[in-house]
KOLBADO-663619 format. One record per residue (C-alpha): residue in three letters; x, y, z; residue number from 0. Coordinates in steps of 0.25 Angstrom, whole numbers, plus 2048, in hexadecimal, padded with zeros to 3 digits. Example, Ala and Ser with C-alpha at 12.3 -4.5 7.8 and 13.67 -1.06 7.14 Angstrom:
KOLBADO-663619
('ALA'; (831; 7EE; 81F); 0)
('SER'; (837; 7FC; 81D); 1)
END
This chain:
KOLBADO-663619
('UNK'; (F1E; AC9; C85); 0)
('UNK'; (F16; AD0; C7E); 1)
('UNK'; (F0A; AD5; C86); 2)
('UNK'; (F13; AD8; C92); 3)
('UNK'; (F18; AE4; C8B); 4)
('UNK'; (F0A; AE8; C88); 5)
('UNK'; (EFF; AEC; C92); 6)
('UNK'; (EF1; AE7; C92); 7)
('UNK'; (EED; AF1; C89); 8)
('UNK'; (EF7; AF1; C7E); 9)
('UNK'; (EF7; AE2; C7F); 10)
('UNK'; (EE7; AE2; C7D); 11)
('UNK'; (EE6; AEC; C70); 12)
('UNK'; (EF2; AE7; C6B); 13)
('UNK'; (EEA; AD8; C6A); 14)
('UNK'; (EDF; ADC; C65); 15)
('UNK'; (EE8; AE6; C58); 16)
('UNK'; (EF1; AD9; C55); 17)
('UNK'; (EE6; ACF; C56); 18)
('UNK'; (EDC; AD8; C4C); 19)
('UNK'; (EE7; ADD; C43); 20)
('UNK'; (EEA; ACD; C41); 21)
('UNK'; (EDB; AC9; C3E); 22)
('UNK'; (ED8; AD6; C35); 23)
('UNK'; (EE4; AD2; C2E); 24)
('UNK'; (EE0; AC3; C2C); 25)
('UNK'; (ED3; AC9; C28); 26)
('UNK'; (ED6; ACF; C1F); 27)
('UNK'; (EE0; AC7; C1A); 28)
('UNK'; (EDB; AB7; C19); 29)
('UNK'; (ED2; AB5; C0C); 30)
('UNK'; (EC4; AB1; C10); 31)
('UNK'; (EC4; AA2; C13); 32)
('UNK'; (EB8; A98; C0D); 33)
('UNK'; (EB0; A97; C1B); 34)
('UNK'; (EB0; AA7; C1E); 35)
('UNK'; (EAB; AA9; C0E); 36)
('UNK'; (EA2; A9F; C10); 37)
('UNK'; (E9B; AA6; C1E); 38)
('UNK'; (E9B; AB3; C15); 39)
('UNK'; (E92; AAC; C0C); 40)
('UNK'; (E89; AAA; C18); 41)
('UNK'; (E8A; AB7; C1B); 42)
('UNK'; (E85; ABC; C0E); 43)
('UNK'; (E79; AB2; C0E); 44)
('UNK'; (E75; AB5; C1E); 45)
('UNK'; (E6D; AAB; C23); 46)
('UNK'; (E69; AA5; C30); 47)
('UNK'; (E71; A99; C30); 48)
('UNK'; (E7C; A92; C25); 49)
('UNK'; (E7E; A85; C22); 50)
('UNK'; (E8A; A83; C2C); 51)
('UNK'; (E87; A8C; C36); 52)
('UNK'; (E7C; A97; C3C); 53)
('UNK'; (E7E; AA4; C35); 54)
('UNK'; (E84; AAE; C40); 55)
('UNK'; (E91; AAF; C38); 56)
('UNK'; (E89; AB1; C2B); 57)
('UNK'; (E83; ABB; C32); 58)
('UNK'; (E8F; AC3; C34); 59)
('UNK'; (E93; AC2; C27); 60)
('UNK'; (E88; AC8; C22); 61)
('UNK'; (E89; AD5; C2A); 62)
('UNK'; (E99; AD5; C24); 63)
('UNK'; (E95; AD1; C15); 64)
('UNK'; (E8B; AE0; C15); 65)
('UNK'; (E99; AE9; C17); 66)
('UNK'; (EA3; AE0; C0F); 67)
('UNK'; (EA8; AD1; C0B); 68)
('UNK'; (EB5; AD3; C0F); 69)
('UNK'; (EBA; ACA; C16); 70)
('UNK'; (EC3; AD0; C20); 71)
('UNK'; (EB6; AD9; C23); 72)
('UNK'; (EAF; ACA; C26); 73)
('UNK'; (EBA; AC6; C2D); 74)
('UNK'; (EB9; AD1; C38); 75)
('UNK'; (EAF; ACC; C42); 76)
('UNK'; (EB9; AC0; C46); 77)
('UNK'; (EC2; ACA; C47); 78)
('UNK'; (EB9; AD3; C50); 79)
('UNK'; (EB4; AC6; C58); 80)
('UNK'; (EC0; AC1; C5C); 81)
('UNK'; (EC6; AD0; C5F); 82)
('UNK'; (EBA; AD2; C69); 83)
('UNK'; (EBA; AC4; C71); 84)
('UNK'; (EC8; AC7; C72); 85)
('UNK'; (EC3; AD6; C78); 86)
('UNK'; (EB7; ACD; C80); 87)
('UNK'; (EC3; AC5; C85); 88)
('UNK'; (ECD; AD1; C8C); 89)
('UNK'; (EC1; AD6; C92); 90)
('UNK'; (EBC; AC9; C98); 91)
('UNK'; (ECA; AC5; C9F); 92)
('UNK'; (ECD; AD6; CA2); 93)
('UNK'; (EC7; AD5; CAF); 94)
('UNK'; (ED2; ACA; CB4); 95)
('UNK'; (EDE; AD2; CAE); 96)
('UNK'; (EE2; ADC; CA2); 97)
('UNK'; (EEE; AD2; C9D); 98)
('UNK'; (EE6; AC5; C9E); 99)
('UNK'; (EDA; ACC; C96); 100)
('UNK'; (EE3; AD0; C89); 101)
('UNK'; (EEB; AC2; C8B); 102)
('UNK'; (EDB; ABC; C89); 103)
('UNK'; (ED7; AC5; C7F); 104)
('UNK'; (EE6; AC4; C76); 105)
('UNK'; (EE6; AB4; C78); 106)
('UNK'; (ED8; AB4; C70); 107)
('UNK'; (EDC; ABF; C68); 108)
('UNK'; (EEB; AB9; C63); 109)
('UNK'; (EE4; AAB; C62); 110)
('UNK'; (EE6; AA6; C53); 111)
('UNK'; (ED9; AA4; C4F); 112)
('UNK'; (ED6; AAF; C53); 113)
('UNK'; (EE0; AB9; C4B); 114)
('UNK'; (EE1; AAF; C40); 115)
('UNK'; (ED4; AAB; C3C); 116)
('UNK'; (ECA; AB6; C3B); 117)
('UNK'; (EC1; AAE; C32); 118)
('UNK'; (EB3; AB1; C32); 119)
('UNK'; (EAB; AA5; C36); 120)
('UNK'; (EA0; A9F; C3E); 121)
('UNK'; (EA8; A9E; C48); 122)
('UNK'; (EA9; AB0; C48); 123)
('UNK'; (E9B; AB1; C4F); 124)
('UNK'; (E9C; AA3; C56); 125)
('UNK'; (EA8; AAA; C5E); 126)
('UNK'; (EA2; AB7; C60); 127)
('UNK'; (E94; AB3; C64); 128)
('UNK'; (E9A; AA8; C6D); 129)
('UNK'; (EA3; AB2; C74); 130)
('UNK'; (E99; ABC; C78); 131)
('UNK'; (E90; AB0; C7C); 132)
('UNK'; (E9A; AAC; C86); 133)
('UNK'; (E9C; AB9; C8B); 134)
('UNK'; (E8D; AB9; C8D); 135)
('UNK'; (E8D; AAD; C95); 136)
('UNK'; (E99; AB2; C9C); 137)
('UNK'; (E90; ABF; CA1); 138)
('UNK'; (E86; AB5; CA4); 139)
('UNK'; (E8E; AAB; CAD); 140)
('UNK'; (E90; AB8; CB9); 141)
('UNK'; (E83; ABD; CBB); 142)
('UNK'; (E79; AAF; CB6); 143)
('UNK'; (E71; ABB; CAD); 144)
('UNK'; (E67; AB6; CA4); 145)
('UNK'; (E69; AC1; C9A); 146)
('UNK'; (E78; ABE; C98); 147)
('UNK'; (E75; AAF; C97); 148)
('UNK'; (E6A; AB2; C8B); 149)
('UNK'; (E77; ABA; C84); 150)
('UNK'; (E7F; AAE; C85); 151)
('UNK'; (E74; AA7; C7D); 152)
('UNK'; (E72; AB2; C72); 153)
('UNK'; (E81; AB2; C71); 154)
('UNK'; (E81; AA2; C6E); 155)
('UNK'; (E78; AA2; C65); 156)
('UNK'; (E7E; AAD; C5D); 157)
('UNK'; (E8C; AA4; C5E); 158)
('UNK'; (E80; A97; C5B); 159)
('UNK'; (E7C; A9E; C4E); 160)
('UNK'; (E8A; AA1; C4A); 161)
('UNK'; (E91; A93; C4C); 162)
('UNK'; (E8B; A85; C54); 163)
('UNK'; (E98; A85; C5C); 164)
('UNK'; (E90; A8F; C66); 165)
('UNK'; (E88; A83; C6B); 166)
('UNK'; (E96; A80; C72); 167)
('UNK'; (E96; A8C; C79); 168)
('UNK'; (E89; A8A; C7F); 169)
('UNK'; (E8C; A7B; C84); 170)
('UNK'; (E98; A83; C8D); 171)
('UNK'; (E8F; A8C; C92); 172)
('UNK'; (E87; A83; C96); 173)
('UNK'; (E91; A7A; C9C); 174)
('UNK'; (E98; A87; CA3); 175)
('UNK'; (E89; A88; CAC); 176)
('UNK'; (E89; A78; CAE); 177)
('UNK'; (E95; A76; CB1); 178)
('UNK'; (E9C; A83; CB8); 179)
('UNK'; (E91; A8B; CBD); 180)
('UNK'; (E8B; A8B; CCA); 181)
('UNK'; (E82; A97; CCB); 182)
('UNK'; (E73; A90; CCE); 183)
('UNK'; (E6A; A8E; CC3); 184)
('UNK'; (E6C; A9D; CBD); 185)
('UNK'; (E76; A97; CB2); 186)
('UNK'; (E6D; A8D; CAC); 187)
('UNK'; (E62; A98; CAB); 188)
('UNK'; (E6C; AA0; CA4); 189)
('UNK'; (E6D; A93; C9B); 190)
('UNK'; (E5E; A95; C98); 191)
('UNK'; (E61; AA4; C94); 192)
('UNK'; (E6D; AA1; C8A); 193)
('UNK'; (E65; A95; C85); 194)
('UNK'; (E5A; A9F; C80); 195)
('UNK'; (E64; AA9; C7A); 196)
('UNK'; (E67; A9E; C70); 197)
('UNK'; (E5C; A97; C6D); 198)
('UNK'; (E58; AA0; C63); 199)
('UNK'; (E65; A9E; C5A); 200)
('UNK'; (E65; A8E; C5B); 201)
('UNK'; (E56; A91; C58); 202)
('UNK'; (E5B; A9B; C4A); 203)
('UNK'; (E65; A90; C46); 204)
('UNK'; (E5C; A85; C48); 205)
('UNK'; (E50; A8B; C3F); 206)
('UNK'; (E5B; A90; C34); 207)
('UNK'; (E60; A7F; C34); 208)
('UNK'; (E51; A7C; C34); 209)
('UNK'; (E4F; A82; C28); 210)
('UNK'; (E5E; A80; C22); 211)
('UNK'; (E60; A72; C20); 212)
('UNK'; (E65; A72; C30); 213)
('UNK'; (E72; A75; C28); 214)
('UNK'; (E79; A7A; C34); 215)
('UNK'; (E78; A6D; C3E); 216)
('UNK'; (E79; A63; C31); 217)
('UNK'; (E86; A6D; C2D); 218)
('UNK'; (E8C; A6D; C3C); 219)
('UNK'; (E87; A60; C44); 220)
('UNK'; (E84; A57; C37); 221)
('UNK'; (E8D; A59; C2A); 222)
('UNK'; (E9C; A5E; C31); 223)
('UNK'; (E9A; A54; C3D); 224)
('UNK'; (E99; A48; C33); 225)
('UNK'; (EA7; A45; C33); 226)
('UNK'; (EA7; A45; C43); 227)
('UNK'; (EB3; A39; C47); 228)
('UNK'; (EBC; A36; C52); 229)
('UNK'; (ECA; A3D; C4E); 230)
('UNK'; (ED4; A3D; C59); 231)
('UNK'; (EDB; A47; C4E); 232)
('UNK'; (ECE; A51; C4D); 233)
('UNK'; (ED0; A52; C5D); 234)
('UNK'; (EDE; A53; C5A); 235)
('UNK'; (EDD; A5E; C50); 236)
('UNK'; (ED3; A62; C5C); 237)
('UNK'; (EDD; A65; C67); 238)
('UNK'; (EE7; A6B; C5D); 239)
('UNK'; (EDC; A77; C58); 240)
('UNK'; (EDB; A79; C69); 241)
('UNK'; (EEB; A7A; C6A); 242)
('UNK'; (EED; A86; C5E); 243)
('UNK'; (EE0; A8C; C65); 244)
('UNK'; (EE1; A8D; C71); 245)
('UNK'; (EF0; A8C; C72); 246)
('UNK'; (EFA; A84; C7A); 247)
('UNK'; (EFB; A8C; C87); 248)
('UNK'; (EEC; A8E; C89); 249)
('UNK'; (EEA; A7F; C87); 250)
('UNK'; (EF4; A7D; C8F); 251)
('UNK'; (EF0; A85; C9C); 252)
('UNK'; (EE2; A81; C99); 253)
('UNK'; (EE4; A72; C99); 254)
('UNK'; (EEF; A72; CA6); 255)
('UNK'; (EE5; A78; CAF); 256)
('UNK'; (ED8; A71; CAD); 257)
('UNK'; (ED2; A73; CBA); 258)
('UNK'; (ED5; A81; CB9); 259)
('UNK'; (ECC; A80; CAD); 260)
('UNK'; (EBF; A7D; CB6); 261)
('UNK'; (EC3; A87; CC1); 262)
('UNK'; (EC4; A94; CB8); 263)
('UNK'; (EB6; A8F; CB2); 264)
('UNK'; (EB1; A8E; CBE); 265)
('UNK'; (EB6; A99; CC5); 266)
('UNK'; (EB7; AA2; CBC); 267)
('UNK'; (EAC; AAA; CB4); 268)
('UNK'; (EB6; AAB; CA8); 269)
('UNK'; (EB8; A9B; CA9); 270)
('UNK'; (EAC; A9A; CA1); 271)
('UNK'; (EB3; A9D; C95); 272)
('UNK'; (EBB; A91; C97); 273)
('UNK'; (EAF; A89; C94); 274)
('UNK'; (EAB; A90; C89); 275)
('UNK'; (EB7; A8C; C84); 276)
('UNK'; (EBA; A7F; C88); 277)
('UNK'; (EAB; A77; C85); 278)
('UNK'; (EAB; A79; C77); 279)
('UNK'; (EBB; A76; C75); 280)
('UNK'; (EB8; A68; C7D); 281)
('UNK'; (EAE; A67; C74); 282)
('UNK'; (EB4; A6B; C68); 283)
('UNK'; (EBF; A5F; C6C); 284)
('UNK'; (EB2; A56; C6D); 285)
('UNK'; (EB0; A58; C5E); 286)
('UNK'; (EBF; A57; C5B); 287)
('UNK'; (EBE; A4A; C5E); 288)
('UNK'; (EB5; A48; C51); 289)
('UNK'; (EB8; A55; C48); 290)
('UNK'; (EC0; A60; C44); 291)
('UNK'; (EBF; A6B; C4E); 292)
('UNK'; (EC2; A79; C46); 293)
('UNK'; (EC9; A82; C4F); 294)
('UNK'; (EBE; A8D; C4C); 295)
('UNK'; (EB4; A85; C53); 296)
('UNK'; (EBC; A8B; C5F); 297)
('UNK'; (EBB; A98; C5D); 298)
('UNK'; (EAF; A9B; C62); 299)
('UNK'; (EB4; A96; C70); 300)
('UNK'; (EC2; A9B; C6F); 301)
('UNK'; (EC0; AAA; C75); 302)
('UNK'; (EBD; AA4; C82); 303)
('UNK'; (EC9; A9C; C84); 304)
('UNK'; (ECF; AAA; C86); 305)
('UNK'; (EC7; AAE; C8F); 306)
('UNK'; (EC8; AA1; C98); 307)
('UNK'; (ED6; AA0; C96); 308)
('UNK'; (ED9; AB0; C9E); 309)
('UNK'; (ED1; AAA; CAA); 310)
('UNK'; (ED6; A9C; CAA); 311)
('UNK'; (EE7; AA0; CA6); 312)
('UNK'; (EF0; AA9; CAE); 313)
('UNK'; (EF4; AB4; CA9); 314)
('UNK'; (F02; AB0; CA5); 315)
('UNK'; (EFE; AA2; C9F); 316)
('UNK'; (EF3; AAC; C97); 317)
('UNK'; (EFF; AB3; C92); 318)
('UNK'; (F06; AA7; C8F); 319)
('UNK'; (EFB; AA4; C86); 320)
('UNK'; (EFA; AAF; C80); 321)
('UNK'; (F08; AB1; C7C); 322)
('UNK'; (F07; AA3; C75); 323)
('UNK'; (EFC; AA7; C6F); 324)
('UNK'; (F04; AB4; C69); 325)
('UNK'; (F0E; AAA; C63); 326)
('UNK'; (F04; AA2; C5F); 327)
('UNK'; (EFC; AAC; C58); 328)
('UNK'; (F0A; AB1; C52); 329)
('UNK'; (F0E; AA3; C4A); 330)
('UNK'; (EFF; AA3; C46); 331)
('UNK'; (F01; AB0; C3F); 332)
('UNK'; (F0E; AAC; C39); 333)
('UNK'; (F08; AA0; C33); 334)
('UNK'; (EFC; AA7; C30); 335)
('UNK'; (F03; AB2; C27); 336)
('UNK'; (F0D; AA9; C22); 337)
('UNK'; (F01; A9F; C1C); 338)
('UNK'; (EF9; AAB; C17); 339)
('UNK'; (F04; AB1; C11); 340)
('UNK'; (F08; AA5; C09); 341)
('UNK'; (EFA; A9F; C03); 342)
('UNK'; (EF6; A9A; BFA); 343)
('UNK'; (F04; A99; BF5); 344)
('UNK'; (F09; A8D; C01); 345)
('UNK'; (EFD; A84; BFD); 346)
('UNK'; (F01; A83; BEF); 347)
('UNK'; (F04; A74; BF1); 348)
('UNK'; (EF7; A72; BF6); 349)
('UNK'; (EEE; A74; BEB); 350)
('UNK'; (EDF; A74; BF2); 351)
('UNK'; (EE5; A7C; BFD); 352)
('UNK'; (EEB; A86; BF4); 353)
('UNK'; (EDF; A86; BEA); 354)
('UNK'; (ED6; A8B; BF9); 355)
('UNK'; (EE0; A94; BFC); 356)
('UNK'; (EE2; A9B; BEF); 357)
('UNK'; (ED2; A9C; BEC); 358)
('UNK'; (ECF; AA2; BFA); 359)
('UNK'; (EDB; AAB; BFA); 360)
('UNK'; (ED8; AB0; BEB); 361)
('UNK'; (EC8; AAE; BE7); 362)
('UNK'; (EC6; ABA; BE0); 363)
('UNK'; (ED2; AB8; BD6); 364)
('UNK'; (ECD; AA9; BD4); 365)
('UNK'; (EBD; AAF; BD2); 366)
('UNK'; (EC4; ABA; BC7); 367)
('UNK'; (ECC; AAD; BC1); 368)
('UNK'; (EBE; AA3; BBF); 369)
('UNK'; (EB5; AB0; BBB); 370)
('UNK'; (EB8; AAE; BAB); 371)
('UNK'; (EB5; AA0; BAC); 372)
('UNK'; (EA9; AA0; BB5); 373)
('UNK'; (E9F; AA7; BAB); 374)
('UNK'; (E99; AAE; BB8); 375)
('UNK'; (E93; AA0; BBA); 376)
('UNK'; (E8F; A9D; BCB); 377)
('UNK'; (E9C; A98; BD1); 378)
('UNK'; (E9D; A8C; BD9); 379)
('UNK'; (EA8; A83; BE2); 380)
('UNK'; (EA6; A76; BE9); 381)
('UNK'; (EAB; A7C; BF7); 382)
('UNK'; (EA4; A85; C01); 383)
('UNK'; (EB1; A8B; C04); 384)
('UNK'; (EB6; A8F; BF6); 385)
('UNK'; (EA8; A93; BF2); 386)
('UNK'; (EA6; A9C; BFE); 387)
('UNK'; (EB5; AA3; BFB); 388)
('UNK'; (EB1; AA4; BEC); 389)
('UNK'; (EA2; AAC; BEF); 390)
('UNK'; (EA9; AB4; BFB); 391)
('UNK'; (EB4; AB9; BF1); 392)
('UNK'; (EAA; ABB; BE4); 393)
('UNK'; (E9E; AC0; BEC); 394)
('UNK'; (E95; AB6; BE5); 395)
('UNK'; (E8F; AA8; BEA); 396)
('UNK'; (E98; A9B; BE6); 397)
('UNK'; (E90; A8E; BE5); 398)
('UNK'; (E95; A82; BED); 399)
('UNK'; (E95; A76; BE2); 400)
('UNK'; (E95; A68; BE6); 401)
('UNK'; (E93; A60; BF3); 402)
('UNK'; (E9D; A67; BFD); 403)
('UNK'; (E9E; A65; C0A); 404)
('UNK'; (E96; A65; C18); 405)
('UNK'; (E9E; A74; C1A); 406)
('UNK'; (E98; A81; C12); 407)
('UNK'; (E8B; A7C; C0E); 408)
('UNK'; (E83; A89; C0D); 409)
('UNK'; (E84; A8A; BFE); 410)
('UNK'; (E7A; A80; BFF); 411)
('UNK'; (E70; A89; C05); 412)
('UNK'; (E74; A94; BFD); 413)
('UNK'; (E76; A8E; BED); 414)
('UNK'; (E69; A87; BE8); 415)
('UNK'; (E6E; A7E; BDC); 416)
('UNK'; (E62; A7F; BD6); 417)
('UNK'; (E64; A8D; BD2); 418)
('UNK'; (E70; A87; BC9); 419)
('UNK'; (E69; A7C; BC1); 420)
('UNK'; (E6F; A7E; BB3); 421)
('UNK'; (E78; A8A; BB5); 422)
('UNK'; (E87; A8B; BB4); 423)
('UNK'; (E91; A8A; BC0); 424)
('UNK'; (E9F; A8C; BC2); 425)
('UNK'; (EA6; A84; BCC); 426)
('UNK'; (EB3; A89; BD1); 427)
('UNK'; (EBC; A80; BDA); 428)
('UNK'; (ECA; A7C; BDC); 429)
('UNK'; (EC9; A6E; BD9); 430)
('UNK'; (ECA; A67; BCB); 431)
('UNK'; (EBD; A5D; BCB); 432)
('UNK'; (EB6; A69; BCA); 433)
('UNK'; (EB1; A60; BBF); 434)
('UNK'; (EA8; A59; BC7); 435)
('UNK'; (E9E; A63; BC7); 436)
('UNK'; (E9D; A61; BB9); 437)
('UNK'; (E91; A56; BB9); 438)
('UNK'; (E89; A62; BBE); 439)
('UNK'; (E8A; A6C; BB3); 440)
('UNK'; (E85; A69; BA4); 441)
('UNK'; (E92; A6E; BA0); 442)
('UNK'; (E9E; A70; BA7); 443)
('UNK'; (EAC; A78; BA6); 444)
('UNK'; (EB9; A77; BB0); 445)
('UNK'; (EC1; A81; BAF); 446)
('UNK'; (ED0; A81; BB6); 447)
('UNK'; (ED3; A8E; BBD); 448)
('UNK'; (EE2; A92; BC0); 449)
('UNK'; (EE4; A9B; BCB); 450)
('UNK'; (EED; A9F; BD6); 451)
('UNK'; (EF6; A93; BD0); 452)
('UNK'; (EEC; A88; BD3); 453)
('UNK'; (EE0; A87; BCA); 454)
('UNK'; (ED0; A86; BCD); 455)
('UNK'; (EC4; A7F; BC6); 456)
('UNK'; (EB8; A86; BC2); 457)
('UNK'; (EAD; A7B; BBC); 458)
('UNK'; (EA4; A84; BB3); 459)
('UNK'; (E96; A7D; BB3); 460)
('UNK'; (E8A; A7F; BAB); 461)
('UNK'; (E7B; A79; BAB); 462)
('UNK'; (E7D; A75; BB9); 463)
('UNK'; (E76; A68; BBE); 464)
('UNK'; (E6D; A6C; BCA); 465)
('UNK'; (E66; A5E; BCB); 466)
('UNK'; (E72; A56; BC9); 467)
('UNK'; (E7A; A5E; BD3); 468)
('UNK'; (E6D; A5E; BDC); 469)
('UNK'; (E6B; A51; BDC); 470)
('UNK'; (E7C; A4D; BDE); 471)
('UNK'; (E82; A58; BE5); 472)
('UNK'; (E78; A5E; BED); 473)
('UNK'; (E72; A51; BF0); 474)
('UNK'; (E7F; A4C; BF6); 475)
('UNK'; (E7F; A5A; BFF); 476)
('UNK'; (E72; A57; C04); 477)
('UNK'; (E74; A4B; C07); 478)
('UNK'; (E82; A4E; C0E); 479)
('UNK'; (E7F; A5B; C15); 480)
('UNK'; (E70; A5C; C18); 481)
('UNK'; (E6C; A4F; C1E); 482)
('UNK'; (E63; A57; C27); 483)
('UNK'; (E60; A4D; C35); 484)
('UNK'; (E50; A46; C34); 485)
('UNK'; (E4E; A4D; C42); 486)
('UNK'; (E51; A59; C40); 487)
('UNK'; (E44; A63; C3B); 488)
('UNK'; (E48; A6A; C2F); 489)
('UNK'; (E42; A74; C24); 490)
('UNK'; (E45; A6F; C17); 491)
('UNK'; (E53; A70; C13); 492)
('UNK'; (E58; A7B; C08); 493)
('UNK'; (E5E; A6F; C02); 494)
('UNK'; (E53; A66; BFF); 495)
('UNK'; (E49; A73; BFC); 496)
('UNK'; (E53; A76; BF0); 497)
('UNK'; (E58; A68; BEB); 498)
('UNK'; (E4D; A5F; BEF); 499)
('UNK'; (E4D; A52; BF3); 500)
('UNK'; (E5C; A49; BF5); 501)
('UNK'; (E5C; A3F; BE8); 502)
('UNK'; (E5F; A31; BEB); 503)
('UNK'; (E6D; A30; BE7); 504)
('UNK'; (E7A; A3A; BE7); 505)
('UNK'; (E83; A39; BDD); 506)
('UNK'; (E8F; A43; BE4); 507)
('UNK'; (E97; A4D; BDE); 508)
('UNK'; (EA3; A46; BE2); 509)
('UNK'; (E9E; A38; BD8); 510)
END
């Protein structure tokens, strides 16, 4: 096999070399998708907080956008992340043999979410910050030292202010000290220490909410949890995401010795990291029952599996995991290379898909084809996605038009529709009742757009109606999106300071 003709050394460098030269290359290589453009617009208006999420990301990308907008260049810090965890890994599981250290380090490392997707998201912070947390906490759990407890905190809260998911991780510490620690009362001190290491971020992102429409719990606990309903296929889907992720043989040794489970936590410094790891997957399989679980929600949680899995695994069942994760990996990056190389041409007989594909894949032409019909007028598109690609690739702010949806809705705070009362507007988007914009505009010209062998829309507007679309459109979104609770304190909302007061009745856009 492969690594026996290697020795630690060569096996170790030569991980890292194939694992990053794949990344860089995907980099590089994948155009930038909707939800990346639309975090580098958070990064060029830095904030404290966004509407679906605090602003740790945002605040990343900031730092990025002063050398370039390129974005490879703005993809590099998942790539760095995910390379130093799997460093933080080897030299975690070193002491208890070489091999086992690089088997740890290249499972995490050959994973295909982590060569494949070098996305940056929320979820790039969440994991480092949640990493280095854990590594804090593990420092912590040997010598019950305050100091390392109150590093735990900071951490948490930086992984808090990047993404809410972080609350999970301090439920399993918590459940760690109650349930498998039995040093005394020095552990629940310790508590006391982490608790005051992230008060401060809960205390930032409550304050930013308070003035901001408490558009991040309305967002996360409100708006995208509205659909929440009993669907055996949701847990379903559930399990599957938990199969490609953490593969057959790791379930397998995982779910065939559960009472090994409990005696490596327990006896085991290391074994911690199985709770890491398993309280907010059971958790996760909780909200399964209800709703879509995205495998990125993982992420965040993934690293310590690897570190579990070298204490709880033998070595040779670590290398049978390993090796399947090599084939595993392989037809990934077949499929991978095969469905890159052959978009948007495959998806002809999909039309919307196609349309997606070919405006992502080539923005810039489609800008340079609307430019003679557009009049320099402000450009505009009903979806958060397309109007995020659209500004990432022209370098100038797109408006998003009509109602939406509960995901992307920081163009709110950002675009004040007064501001356009009487002006012109043009309204690019893929779809034909483009038209339906028309009541809004005193006069109104659709124009069709052939490109890349589909065709586009653009709607060219003038005189538009800002107390028309106030009192329909924006009404509806209001009343949709900022239904802020009785009982919860709040500065007055950016969206009533602008629009004023809800009119009786909403004529939608869809009637």
């Amino acid at each position: 096999m492969l690594l026996a003709r290697l020795n630690e050394r060569q096996a170790f460098w030569g991980l890292i070399l194939i694992s990053l030269v794949i990344k860089l290359v995907i980099a590089f290589w994948v155009p930038v998708t909707g939800d990346e453009a639309y975090f580098v617009l958070w990064g060029r208006y830095p904030d404290f907080g966004y509407y679906d999420h605090p602003p740790m990301v945002g605040w990343w990308l900031t730092g990025l956008l002063h050398v370039s907008d390129a974005i490879g260049w703005l993809r590099l810090p998942t790539i760095i992340t995910t390379t130093l965890i799997g460093l933080a890994i080897y030299y975690y599981v070193r002491k208890r043999g070489e091999m086992l250290a690089v088997l740890a380090a290249g499972l995490y490392w050959m994973a295909p979410v982590n060569l494949f997707v070098p996305l940056i998201t929320t979820d790039t912070p969440l994991i480092f910050w949640s990493f280095v947390s854990a590594w804090c906490f593990y420092r912590a759990q040997r010598r019950d030292q305050g100091g390392w407890y109150w590093l735990t905190g900071i951490c948490l809260g930086l992984a808090f202010i990047s993404k809410f998911f972080a609350g999970l991780l301090g439920i399993a510490y918590l459940l760690y000290i109650v349930l498998f620690v039995r040093r005394g009362w020095r552990p629940y001190r310790g508590l006391l220490w982490l608790i005051l290491g992230v008060v401060p971020f809960i205390g930032l992102n409550l304050l930013w909410n308070y003035q901001h429409c408490w558009d991040n719990y309305l967002f996360n606990l409100q708006n995208r949890t509205a659909d929440f309903a009993f669907s055996l296929i949701t847990f379903g889907k559930y399990l599957l995401l938990l199969l490609v992720i953490m593969t057959p043989p790791v379930l397998y040794y995982l779910w065939r010795s559960p009472s090994q489970l409990i005696k490596t936590i327990k006896q085991d410094g290391l074994g911690l990291f199985l709770v890491l790891f398993l309280v907010p997957i059971l958790l996760f399989m909780v909200i399964a029952m209800g709703k879509s679980v995205g495998g990125h929600w993982i992420l965040s949680f993934y690293p310590f599996l690897f570190v579990a899995l070298a204490v709880f695994l033998s070595y040779g069942q670590l290398r049978v995991c390993f090796h399947f994760m090599w084939g595993f990996s392989l037809v990934f990056l077949v499929v991978f290379i095969i469905i890159l190389s052959t978009i948007p041409a495959s998806f002809r007989g999909h039309p919307g898909i196609y349309q997606d594909l070919v405006s992502s894949m080539h923005t810039k032409a489609l800008l340079n084809v609307v430019e003679p019909y557009r009049h320099n007028f402000p450009l505009a598109n009903p979806s958060y996605s397309a109007a995020a690609v659209l500004a990432f690739a022209d370098k100038k702010p797109v408006l998003v038009i009509g109602p939406g949806s509960y995901h992307g809705r920081q163009d709110d705070m950002l675009t004040d529709f007064r501001q356009f009362d009487g002006k012109p507007m043009a309204i690019l988007d893929k779809d034909a009742d483009i038209e339906n914009y028309a009541k809004y505009f005193r006069s109104f010209e659709h124009i069709i757009i052939p490109f890349e062998g589909t065709q586009f829309h653009l709607g060219l507007g003038t005189g538009f109606n800002y107390p028309l679309y106030r009192d329909t459109v924006l009404a509806e979104v209001r009343r949709n999106y900022y239904r802020i609770p009785s009982w919860l304190p709040d500065k007055e909302c950016y969206m009533d300071q602008r629009y004023g007061p809800l009119p009786a009745v909403v004529d939608t856009l869809a009637k």
